[in-house]
Biopython code that builds the backbone (N, CA, C, O; Angstrom):
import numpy as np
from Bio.PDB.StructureBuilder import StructureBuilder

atoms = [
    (1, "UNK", "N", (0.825, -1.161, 0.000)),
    (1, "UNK", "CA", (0.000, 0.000, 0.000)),
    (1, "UNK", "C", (0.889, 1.250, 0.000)),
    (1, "UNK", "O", (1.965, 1.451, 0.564)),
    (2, "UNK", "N", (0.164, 2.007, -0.764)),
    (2, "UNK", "CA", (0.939, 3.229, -1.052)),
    (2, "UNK", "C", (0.944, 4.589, -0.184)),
    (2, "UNK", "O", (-0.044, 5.289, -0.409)),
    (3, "UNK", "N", (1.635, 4.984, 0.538)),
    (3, "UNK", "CA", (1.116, 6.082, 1.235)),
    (3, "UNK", "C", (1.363, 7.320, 0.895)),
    (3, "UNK", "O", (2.262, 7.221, 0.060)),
    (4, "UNK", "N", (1.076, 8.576, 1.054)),
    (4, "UNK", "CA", (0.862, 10.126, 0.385)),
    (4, "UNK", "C", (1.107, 10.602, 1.885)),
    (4, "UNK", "O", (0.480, 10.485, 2.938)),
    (5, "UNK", "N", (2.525, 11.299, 1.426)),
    (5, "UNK", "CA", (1.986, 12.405, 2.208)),
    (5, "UNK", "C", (0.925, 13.565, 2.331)),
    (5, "UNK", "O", (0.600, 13.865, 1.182)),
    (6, "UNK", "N", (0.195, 14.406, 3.322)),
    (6, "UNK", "CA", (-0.964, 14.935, 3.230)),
    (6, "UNK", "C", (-0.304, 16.265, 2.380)),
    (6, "UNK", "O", (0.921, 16.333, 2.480)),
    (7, "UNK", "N", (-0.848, 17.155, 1.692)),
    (7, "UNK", "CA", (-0.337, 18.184, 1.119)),
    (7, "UNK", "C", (-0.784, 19.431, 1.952)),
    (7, "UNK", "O", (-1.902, 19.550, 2.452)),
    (8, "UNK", "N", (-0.015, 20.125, 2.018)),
    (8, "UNK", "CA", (0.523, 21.526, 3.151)),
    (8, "UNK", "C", (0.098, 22.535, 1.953)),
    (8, "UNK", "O", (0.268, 22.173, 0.788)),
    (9, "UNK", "N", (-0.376, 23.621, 2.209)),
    (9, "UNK", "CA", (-0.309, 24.445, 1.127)),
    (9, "UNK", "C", (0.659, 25.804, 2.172)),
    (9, "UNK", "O", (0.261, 26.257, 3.245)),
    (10, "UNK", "N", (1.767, 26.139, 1.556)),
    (10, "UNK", "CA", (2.863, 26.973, 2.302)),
    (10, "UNK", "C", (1.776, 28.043, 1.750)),
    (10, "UNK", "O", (0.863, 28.000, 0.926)),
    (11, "UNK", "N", (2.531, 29.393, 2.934)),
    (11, "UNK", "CA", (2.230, 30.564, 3.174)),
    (11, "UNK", "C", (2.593, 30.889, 2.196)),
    (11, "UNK", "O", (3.259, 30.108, 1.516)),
    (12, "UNK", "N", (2.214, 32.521, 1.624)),
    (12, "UNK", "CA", (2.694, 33.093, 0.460)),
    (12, "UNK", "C", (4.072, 33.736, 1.314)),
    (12, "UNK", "O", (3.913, 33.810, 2.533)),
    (13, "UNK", "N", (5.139, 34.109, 0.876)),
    (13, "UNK", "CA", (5.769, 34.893, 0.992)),
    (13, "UNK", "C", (5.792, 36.506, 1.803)),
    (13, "UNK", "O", (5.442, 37.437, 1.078)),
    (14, "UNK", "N", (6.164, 36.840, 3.183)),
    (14, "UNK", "CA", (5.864, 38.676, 3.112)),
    (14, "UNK", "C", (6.369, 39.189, 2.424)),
    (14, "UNK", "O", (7.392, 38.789, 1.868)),
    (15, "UNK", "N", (5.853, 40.171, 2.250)),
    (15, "UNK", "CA", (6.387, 41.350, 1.445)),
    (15, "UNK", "C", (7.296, 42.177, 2.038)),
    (15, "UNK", "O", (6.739, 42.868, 2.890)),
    (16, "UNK", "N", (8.373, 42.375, 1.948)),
    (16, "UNK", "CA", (8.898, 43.441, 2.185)),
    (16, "UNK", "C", (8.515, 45.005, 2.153)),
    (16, "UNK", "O", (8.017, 45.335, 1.076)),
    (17, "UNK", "N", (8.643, 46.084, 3.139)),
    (17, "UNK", "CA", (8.555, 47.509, 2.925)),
    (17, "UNK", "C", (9.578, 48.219, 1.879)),
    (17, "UNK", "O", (10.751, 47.851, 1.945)),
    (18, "UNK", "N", (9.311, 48.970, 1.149)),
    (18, "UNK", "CA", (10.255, 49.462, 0.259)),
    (18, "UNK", "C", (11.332, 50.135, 1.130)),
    (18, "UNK", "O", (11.231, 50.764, 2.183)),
    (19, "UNK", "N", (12.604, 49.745, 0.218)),
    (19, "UNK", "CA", (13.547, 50.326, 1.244)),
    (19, "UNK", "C", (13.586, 51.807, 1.077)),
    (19, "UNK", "O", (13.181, 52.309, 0.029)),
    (20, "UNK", "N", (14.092, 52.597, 2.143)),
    (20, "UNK", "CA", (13.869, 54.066, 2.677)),
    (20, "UNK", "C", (14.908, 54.513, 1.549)),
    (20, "UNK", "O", (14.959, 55.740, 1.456)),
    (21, "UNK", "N", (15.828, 53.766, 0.585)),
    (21, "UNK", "CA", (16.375, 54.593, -0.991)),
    (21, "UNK", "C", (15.466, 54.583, -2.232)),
    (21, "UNK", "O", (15.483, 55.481, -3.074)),
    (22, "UNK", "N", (14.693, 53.531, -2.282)),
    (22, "UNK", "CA", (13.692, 53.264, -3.061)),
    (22, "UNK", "C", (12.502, 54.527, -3.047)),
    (22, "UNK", "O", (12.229, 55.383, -3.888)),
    (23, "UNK", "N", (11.938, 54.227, -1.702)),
    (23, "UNK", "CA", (10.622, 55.275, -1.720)),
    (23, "UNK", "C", (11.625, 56.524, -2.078)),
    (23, "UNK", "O", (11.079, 57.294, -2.868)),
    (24, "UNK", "N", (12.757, 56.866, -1.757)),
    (24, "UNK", "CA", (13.031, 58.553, -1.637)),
    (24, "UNK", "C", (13.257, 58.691, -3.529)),
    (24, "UNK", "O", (13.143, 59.773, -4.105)),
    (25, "UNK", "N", (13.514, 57.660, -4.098)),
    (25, "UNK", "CA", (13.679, 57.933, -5.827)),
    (25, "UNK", "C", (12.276, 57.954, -6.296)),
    (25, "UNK", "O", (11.731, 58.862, -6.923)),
    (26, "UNK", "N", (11.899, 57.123, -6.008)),
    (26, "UNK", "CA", (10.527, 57.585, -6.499)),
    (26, "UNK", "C", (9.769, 58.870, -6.005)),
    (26, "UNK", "O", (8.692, 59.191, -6.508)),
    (27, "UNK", "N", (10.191, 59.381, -5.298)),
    (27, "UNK", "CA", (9.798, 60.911, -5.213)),
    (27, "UNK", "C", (10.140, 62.120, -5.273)),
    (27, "UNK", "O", (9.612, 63.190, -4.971)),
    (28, "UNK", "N", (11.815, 61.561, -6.028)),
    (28, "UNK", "CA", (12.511, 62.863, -6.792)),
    (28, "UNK", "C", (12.099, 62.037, -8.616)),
    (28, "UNK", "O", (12.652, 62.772, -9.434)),
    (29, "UNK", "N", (11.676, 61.352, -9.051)),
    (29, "UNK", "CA", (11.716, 60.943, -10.221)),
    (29, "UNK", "C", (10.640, 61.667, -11.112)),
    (29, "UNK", "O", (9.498, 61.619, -10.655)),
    (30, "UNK", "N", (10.834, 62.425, -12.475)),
    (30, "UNK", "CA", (10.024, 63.384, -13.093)),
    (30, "UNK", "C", (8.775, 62.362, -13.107)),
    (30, "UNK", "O", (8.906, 61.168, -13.377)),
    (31, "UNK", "N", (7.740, 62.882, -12.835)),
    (31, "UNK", "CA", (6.470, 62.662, -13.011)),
    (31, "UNK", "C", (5.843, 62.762, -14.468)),
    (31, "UNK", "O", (4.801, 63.406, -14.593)),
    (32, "UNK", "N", (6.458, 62.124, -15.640)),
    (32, "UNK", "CA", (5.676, 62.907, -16.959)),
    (32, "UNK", "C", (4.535, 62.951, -17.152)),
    (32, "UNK", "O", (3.883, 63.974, -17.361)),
    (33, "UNK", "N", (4.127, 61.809, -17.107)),
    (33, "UNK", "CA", (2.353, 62.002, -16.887)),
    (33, "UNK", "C", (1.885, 62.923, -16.532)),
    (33, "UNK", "O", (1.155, 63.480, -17.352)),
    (34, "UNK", "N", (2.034, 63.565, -15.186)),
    (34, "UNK", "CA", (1.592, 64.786, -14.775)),
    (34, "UNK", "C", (1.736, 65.771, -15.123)),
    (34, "UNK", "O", (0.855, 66.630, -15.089)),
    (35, "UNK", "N", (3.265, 65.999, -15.707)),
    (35, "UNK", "CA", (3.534, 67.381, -16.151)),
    (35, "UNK", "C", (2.862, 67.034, -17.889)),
    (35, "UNK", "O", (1.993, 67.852, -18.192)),
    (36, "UNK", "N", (3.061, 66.316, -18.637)),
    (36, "UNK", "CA", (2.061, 66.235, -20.100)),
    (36, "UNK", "C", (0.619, 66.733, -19.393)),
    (36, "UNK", "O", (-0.105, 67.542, -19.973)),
    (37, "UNK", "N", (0.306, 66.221, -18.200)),
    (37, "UNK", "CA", (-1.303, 66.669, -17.876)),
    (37, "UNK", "C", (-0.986, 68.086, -18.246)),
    (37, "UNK", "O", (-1.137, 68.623, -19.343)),
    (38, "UNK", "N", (-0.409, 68.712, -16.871)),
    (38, "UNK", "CA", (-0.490, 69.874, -16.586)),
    (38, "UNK", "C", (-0.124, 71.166, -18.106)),
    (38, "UNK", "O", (-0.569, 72.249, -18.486)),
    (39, "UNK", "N", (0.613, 70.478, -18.403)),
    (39, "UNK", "CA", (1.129, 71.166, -19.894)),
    (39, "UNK", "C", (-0.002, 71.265, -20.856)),
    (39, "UNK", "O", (-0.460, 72.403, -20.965)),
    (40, "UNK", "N", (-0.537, 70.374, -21.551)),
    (40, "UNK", "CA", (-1.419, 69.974, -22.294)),
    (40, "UNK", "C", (-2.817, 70.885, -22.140)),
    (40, "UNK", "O", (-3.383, 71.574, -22.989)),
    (41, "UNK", "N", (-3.301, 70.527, -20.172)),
    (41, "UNK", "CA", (-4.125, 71.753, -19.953)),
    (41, "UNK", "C", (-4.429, 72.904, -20.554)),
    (41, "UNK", "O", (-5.280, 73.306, -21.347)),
    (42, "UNK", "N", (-3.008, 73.566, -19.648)),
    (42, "UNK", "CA", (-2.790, 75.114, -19.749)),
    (42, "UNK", "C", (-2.487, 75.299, -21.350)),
    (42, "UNK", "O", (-2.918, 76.341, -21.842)),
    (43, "UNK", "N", (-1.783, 74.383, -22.219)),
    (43, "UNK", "CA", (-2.107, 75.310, -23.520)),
    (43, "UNK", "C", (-3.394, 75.251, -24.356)),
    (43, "UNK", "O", (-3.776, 76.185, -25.061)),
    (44, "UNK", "N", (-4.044, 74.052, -24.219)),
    (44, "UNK", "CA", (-5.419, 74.154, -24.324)),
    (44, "UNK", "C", (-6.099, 75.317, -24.395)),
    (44, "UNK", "O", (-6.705, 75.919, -25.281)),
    (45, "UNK", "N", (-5.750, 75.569, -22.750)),
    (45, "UNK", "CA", (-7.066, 76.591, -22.612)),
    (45, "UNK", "C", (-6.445, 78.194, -22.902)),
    (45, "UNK", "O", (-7.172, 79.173, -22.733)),
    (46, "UNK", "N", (-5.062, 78.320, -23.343)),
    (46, "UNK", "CA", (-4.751, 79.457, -23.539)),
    (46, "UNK", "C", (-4.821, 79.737, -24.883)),
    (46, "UNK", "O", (-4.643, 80.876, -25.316)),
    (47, "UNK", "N", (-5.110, 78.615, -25.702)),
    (47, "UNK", "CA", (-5.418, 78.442, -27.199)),
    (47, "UNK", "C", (-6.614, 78.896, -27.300)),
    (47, "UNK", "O", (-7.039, 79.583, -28.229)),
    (48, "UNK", "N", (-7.426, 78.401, -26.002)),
    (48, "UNK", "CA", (-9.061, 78.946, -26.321)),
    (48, "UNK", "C", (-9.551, 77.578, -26.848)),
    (48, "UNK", "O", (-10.776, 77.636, -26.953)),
    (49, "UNK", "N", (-9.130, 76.510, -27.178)),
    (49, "UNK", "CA", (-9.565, 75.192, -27.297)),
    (49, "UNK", "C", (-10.473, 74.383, -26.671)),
    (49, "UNK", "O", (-10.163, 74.053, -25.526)),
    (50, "UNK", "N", (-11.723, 73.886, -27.193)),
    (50, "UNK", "CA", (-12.662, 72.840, -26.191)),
    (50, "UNK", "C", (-11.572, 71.672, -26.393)),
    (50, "UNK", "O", (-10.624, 71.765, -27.172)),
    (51, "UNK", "N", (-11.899, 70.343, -25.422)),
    (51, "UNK", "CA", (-11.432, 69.432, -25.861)),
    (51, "UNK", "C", (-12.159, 68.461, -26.813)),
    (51, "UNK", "O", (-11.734, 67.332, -27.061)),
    (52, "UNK", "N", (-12.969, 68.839, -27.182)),
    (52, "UNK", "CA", (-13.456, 67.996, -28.808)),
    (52, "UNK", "C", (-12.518, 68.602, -29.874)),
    (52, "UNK", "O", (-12.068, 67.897, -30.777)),
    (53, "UNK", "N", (-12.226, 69.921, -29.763)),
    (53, "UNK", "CA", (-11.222, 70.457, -31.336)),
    (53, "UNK", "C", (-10.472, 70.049, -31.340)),
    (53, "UNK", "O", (-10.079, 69.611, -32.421)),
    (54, "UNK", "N", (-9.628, 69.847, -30.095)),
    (54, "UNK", "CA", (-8.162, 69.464, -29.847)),
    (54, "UNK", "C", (-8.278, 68.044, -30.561)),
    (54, "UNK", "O", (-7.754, 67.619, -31.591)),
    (55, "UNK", "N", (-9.217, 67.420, -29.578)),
    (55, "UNK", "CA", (-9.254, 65.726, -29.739)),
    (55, "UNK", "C", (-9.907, 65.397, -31.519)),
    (55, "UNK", "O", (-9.899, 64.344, -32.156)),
    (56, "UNK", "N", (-10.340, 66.557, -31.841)),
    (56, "UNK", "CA", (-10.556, 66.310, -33.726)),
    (56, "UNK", "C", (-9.359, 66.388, -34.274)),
    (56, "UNK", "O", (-8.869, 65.437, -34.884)),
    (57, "UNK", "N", (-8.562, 67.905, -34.064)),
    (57, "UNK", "CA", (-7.305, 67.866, -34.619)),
    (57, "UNK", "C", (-6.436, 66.867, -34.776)),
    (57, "UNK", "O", (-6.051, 66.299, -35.798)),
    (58, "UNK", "N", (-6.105, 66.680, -33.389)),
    (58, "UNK", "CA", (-5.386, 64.941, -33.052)),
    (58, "UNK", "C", (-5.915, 63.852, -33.317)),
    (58, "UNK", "O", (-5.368, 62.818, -32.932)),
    (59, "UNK", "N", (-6.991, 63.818, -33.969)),
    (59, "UNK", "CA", (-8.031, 62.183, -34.424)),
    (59, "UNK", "C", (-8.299, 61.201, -33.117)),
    (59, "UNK", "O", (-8.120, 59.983, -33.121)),
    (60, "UNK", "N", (-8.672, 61.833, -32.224)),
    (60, "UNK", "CA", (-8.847, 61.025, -30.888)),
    (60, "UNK", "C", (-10.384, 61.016, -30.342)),
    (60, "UNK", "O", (-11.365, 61.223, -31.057)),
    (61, "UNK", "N", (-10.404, 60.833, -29.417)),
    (61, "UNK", "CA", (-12.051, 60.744, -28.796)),
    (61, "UNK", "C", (-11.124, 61.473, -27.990)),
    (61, "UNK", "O", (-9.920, 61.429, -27.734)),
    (62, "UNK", "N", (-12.852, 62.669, -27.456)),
    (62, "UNK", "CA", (-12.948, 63.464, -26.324)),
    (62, "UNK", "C", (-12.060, 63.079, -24.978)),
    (62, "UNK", "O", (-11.200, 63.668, -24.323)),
    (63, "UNK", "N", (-12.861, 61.490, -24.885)),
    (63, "UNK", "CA", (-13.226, 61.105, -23.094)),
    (63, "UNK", "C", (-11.444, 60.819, -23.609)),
    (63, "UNK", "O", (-10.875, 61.816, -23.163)),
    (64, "UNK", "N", (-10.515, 60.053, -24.223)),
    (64, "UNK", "CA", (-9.013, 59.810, -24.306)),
    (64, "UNK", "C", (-8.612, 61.331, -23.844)),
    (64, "UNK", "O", (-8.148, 61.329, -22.704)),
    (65, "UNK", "N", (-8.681, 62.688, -24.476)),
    (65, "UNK", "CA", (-7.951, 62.912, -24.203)),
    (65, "UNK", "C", (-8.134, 63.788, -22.700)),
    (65, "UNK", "O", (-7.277, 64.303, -21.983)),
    (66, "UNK", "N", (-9.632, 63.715, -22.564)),
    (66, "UNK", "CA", (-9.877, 64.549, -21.357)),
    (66, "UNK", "C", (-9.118, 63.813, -20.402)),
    (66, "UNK", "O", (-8.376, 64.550, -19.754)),
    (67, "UNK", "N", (-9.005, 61.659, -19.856)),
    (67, "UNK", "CA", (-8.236, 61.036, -19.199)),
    (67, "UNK", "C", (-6.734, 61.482, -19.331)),
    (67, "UNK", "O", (-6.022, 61.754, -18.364)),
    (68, "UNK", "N", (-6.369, 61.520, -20.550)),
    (68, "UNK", "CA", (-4.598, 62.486, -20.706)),
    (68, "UNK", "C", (-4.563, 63.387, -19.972)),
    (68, "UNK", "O", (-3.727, 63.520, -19.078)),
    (69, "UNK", "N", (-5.463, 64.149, -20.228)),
    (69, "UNK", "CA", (-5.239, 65.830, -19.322)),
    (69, "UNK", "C", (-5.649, 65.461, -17.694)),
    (69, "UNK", "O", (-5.961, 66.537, -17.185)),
    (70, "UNK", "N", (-5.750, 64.549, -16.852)),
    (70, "UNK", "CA", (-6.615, 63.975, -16.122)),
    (70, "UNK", "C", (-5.251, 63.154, -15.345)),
    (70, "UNK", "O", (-5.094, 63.077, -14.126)),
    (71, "UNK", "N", (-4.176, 62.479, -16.582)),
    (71, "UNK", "CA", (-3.163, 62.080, -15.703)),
    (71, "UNK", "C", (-3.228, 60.499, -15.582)),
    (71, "UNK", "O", (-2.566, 59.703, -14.916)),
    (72, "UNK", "N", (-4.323, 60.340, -16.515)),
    (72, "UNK", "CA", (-5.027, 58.753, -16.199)),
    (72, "UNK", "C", (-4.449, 58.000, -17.086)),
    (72, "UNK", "O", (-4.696, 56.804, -16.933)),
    (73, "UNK", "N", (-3.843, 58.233, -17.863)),
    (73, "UNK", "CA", (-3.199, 56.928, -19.199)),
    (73, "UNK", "C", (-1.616, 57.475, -19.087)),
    (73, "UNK", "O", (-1.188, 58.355, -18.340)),
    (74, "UNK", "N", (-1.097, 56.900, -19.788)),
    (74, "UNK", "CA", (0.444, 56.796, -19.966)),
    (74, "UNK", "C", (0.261, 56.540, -21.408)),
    (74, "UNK", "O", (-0.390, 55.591, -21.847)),
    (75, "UNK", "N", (0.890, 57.465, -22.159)),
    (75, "UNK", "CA", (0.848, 58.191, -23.164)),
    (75, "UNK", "C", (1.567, 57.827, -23.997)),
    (75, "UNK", "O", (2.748, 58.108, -23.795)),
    (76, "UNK", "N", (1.178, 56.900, -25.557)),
    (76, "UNK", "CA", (2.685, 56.510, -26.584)),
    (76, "UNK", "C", (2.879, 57.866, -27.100)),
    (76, "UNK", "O", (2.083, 58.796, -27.226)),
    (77, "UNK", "N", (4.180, 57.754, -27.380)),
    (77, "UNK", "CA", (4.486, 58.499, -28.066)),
    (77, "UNK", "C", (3.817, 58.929, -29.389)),
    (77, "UNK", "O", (3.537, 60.126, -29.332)),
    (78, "UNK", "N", (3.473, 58.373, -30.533)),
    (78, "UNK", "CA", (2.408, 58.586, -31.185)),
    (78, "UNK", "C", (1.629, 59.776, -30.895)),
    (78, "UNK", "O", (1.853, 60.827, -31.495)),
    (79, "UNK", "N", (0.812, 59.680, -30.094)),
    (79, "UNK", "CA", (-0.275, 59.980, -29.674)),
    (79, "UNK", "C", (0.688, 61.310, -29.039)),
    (79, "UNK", "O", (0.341, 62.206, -29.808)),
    (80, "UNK", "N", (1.512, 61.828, -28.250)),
    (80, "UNK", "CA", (1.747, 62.951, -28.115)),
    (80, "UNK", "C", (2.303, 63.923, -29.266)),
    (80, "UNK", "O", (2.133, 65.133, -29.421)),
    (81, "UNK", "N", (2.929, 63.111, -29.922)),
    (81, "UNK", "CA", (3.388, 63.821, -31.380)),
    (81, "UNK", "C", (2.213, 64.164, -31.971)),
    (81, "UNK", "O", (2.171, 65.356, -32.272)),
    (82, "UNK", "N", (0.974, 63.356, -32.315)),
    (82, "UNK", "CA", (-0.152, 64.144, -32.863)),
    (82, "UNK", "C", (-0.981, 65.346, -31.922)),
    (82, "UNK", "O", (-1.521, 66.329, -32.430)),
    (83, "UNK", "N", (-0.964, 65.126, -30.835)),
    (83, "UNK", "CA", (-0.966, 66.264, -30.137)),
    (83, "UNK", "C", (-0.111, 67.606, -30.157)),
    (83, "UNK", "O", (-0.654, 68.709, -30.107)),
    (84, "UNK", "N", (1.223, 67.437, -30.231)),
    (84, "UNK", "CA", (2.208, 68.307, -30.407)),
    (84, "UNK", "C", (1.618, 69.273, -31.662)),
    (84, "UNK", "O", (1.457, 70.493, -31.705)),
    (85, "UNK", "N", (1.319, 68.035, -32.839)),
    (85, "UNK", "CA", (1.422, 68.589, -34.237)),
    (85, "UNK", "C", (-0.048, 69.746, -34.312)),
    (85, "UNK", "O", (-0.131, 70.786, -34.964)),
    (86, "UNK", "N", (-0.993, 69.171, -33.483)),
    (86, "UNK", "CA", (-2.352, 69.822, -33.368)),
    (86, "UNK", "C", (-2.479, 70.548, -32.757)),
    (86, "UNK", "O", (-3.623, 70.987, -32.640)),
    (87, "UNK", "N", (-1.198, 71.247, -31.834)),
    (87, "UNK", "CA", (-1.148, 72.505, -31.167)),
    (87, "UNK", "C", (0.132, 73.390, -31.395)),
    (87, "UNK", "O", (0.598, 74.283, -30.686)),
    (88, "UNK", "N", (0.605, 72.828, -32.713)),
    (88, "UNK", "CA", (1.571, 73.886, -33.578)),
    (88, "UNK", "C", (2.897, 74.509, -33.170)),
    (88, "UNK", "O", (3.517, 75.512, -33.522)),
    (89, "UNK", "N", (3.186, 73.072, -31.879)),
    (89, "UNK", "CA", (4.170, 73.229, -31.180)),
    (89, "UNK", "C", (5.097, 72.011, -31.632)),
    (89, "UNK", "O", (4.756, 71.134, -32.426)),
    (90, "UNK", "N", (6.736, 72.145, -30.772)),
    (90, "UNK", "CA", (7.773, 70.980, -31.163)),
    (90, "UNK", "C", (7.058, 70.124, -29.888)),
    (90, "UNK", "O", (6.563, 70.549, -28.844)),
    (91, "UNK", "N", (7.218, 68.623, -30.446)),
    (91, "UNK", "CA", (7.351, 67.817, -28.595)),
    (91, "UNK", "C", (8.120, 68.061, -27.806)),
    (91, "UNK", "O", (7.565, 68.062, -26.707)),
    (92, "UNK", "N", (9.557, 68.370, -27.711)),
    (92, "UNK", "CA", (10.112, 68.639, -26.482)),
    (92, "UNK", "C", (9.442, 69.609, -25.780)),
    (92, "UNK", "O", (9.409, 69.522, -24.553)),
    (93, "UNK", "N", (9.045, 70.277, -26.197)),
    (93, "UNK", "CA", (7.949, 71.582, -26.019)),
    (93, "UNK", "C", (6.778, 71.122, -24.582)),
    (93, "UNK", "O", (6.618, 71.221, -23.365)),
    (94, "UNK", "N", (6.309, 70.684, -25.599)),
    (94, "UNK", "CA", (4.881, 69.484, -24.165)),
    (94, "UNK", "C", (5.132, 68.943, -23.682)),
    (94, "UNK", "O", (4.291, 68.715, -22.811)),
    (95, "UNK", "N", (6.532, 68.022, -23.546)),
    (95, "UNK", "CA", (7.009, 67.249, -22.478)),
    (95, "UNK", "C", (8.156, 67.784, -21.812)),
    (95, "UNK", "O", (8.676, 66.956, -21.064)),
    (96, "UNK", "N", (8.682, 68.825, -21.838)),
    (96, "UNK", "CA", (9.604, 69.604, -20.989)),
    (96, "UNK", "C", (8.877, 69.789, -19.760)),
    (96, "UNK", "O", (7.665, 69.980, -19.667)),
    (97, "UNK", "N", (10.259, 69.669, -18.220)),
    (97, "UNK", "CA", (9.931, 70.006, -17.040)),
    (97, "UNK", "C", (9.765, 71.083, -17.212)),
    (97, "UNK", "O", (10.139, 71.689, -18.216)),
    (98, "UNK", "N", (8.822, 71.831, -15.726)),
    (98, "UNK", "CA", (8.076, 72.884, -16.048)),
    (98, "UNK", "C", (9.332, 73.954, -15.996)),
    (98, "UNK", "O", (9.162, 75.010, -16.606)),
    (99, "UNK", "N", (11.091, 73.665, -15.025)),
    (99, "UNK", "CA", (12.070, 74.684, -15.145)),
    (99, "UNK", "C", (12.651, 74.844, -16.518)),
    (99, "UNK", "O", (13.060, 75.840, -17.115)),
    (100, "UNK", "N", (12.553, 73.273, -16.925)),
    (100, "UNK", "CA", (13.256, 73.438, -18.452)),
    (100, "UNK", "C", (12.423, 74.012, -19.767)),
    (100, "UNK", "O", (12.701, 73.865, -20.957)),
    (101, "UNK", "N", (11.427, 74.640, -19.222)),
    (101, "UNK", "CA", (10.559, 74.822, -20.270)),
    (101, "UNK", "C", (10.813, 76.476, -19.765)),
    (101, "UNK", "O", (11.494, 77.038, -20.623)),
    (102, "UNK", "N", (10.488, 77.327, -18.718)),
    (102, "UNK", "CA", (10.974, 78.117, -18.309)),
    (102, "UNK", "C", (12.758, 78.860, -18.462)),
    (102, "UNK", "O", (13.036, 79.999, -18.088)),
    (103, "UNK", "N", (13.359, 78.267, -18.841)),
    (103, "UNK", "CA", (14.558, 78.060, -19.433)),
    (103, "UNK", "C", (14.890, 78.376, -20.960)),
    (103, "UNK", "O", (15.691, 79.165, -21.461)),
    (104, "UNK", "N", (14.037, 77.529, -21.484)),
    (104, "UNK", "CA", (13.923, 77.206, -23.005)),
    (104, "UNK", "C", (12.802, 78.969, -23.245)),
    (104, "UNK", "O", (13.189, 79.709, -24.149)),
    (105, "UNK", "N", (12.043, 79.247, -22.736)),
    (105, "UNK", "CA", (11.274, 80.746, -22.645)),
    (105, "UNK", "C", (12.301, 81.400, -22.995)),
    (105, "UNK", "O", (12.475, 81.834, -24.133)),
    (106, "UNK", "N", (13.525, 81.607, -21.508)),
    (106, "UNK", "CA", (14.105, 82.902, -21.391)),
    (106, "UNK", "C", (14.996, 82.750, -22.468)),
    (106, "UNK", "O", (15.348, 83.780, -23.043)),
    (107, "UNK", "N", (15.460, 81.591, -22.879)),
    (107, "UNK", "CA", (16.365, 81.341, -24.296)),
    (107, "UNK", "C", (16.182, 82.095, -25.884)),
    (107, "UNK", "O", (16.926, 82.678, -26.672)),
    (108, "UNK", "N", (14.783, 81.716, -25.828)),
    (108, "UNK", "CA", (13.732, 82.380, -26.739)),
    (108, "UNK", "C", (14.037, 84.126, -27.135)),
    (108, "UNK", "O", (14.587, 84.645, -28.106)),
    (109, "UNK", "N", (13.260, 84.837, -25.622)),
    (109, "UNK", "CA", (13.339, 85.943, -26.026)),
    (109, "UNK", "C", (14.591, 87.091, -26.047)),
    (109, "UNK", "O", (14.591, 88.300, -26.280)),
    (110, "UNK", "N", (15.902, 85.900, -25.611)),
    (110, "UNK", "CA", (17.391, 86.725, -25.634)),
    (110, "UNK", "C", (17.785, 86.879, -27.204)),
    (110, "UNK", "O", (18.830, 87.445, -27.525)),
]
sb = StructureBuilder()
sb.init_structure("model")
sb.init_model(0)
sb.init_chain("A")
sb.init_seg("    ")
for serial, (resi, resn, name, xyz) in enumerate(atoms, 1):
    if name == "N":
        sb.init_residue(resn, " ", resi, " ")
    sb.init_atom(name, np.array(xyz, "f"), 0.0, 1.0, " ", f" {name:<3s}", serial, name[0])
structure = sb.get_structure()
């Protein structure tokens, strides 16, 4: 006769806390998402743009790009270049930090 041992089902594993170098990079690390939000916004609305024109120009649906401006998707590239192109700007332009874009200004009008 054959005998079996009974089967144990092991614990999962703990998790470890992120180590105190980990969390601190992730909270000096550029946020692009946010700043494409925040960017994207403000020229929007300084264009005077609804977001249906924008999102026609760029061949997108509304609700996509209102979630972009919103911070909610992560963004191909694609898709910001036709944005770029539909607000008559370069991409480094819309995805510049907000100092390096401030920078790239004072560059401008010297």
């Amino acid at each position: 006769m054959l005998a079996f041992a009974p089967v144990t089902r092991s614990k999962r594993p703990r998790q470890l806390a992120l180590w105190p170098t980990a969390r601190t990079a992730a909270e000096q690390v550029f946020n692009g998402r946010a700043a494409l939000a925040a960017q994207l916004r403000a020229l929007r609305r300084r264009r005077r743009l609804t977001q249906q024109a924008l999102a026609e120009r760029a061949g997108m649906d509304r609700s996509y790009l209102s979630a972009i401006e919103r911070g909610k998707h992560n963004v191909p590239l694609d898709t910001v270049c036709r944005l770029a192109w539909a607000l008559s700007m370069d991409v480094r332009d819309l995805v510049a930090a907000p100092a390096e874009r401030r920078r790239a200004a004072r560059r401008a009008a010297d």
